[in-house]
N, C-alpha and C positions, 0 to 999 in steps of 0.2 A: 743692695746697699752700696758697692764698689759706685756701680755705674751713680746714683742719685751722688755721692760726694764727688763725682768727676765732673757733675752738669751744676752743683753750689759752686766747684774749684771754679768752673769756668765764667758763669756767670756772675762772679765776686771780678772777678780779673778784668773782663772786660770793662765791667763798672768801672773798677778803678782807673783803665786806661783811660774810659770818657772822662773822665772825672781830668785828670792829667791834662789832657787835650784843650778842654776848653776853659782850666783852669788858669793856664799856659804858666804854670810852675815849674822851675829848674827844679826844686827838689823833690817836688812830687815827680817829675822826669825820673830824674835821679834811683830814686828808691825802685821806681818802677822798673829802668832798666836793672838793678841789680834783682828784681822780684824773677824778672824773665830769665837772666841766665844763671839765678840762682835753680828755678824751676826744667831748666832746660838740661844741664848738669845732672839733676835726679834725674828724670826723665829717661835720660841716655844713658844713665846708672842701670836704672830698672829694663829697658831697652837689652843693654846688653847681658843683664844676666839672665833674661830670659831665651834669647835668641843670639846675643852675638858673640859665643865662643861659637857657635855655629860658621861662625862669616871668617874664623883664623888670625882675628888681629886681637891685640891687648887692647885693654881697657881704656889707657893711656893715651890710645892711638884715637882713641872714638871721642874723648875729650879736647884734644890738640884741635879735632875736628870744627868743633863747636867752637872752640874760642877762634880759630886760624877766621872762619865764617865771620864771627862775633866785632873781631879787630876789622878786618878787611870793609865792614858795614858802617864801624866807627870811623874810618878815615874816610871813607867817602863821604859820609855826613859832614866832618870838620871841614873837607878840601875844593869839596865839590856838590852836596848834595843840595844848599842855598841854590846855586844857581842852575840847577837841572828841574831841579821839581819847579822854581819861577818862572821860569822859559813861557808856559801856558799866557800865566799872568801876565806876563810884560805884553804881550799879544792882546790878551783880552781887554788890557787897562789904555791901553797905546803907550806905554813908558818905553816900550821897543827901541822908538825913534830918539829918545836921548841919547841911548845906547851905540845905534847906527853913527852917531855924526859924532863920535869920538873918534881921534885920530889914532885906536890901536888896535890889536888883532882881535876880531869879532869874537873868535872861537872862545880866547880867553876872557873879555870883557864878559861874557854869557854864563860860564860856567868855574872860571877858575878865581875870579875878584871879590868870593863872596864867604868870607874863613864863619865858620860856626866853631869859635873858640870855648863853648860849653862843651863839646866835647872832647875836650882835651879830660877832665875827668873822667870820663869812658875808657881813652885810653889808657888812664892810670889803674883803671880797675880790671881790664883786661893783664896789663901788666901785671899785677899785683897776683891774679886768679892765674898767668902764666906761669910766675914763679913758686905759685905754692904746686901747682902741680907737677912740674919737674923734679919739685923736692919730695914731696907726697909721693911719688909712683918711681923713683929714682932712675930718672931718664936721663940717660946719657949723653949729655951736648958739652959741644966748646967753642969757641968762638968762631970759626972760621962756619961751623954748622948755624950758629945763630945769626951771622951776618947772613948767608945763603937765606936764612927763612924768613930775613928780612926784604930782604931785595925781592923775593917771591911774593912776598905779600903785598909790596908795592906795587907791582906789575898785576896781580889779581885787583887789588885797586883801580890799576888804569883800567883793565879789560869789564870791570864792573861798572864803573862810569862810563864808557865808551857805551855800554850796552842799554842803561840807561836810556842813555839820551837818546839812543834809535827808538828806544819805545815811547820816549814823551812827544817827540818828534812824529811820529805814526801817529799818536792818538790824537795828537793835535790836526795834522791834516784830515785822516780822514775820521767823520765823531763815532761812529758805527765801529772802530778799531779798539777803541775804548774796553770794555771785554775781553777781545782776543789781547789787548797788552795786559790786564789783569792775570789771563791767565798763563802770557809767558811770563810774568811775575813770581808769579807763586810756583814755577819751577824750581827756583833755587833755594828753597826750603832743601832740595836734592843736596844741595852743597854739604850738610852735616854727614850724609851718608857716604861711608868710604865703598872707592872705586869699586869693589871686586863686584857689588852687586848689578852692577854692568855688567852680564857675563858673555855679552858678543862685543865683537869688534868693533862694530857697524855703530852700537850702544854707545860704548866709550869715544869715538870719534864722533858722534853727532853731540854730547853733552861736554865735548872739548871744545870743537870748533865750528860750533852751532848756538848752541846753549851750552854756553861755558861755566857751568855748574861745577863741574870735576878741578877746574883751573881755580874756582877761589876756593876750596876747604883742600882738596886732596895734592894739589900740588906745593904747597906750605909745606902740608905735615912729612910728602918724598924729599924736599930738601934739607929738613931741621932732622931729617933720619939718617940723612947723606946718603944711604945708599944707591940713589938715583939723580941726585943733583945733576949734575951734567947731563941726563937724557932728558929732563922737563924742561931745561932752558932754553931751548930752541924754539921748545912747542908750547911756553908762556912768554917769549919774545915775539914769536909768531901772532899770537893771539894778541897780544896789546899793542903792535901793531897794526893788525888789520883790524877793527876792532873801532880804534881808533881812524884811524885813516878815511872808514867809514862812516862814524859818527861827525868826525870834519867834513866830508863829502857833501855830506846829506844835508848837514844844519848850512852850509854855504848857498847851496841848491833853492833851499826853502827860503833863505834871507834874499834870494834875487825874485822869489817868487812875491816877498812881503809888500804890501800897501800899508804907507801911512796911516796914520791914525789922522791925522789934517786933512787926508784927501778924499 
């Protein structure tokens, strides 16, 4: 009986998301995203009281997770996410070449000129689910911790879009790649899952500074703790810079490589 209500739960959900989709309703969006990280929250309720006293962290700490993930998705959307996912399209339509013959910096014309202002209610609701839960679970912060968890979160932002666009950027040149960026996609689903279950070295250093999964959920919730503030900043500085530097590299590389759409 468990399993057949988890295969209705699912295929109710997905309905609704097509539904969303090609409705292209804000508040059908809306409801949906609060459906998902209302759904995500239990989940990781039920999650940890099955198994994560197991893992040595609070409850608290496996939530921060979710939403630090949740926020960091949200602002990429609002800041950046227009102009990464169209990158394909401008290609595919020739609208490229409008782009080209503006006299300003490519990287940003591509990616950064393009605000999805709907999201700004995402982050009111992030916010709103942040402060019930510091209240609810009586988590200790103060300003100097929240400012830290903010500038972290920023910086997991840049390293999330940086990463992006090396994969739309792949899948665009070669079409066979397509797949393989799907499935370094669905890696960061990892991001909700705190560090420890890394248990080698070798783990946590390739899901930092590979697949920086570990940099958007778990390096948030080391600074809003404090007790490690100052050892992640190097190594989510590091990261949104190279990251980045890469993502500019590549998209310049491929913009000398582009043929008009006239020619």
């Amino acid at each position: 009986m468990k399993r057949y209500i988890q295969y209705y739960y699912m295929v109710n959900l997905l309905g609704f998301k097509r539904m969303t989709y090609y409705t292209k309703s804000f508040i059908m969006e809306l409801i949906a995203d609060l459906i998902n990280i209302v759904v995500a929250l239990l989940f990781y309720h039920i999650l940890y009281l099955n198994v994560g006293k197991g893992l040595g962290i609070p409850i608290e700490d496996l939530f921060i997770l979710v939403l630090s993930v949740k926020l960091t998705g949200d602002l990429y959307n609002m800041l950046f996410g227009n102009g990464v996912h169209s990158f394909a399209g401008h290609i595919q339509y020739g609208s490229l070449d409008n782009i080209l013959i503006k006299p300003m910096n490519l990287f940003f014309l591509l990616y950064c000129s393009s605000l999805n202002w709907k999201c700004l209610i995402n982050l009111a609701i992030d916010s709103i689910l942040f402060v019930i839960l510091l209240t609810r679970y009586s988590v200790t912060v103060n300003a100097i911790s929240i400012f830290n968890y903010m500038i972290v979160i920023g910086l997991a932002t840049i390293v999330f879009t940086a990463f992006n666009i090396l994969i739309y950027l792949g899948s665009i040149i070669f079409v066979r790649l397509d797949a393989f960026a799907s499935l370094i996609s669905s890696f960061f689903s990892l991001s909700t899952y705190p560090a420890v279950i890394f248990k080698t070295t070798y783990l946590r250093w390739f899901f930092t500074y590979i697949i920086p999964v570990i940099v958007i959920g778990n390096f948030p919730l080391l600074a809003l703790k404090g007790g490690q503030s100052l050892r992640i900043y190097p190594a989510v500085v590091l990261c949104a810079v190279f990251f980045t530097a890469i993502a500019y590299l590549a998209t310049m590389k491929m913009l000398k490589h582009y043929k008009s759409a006239s020619s």
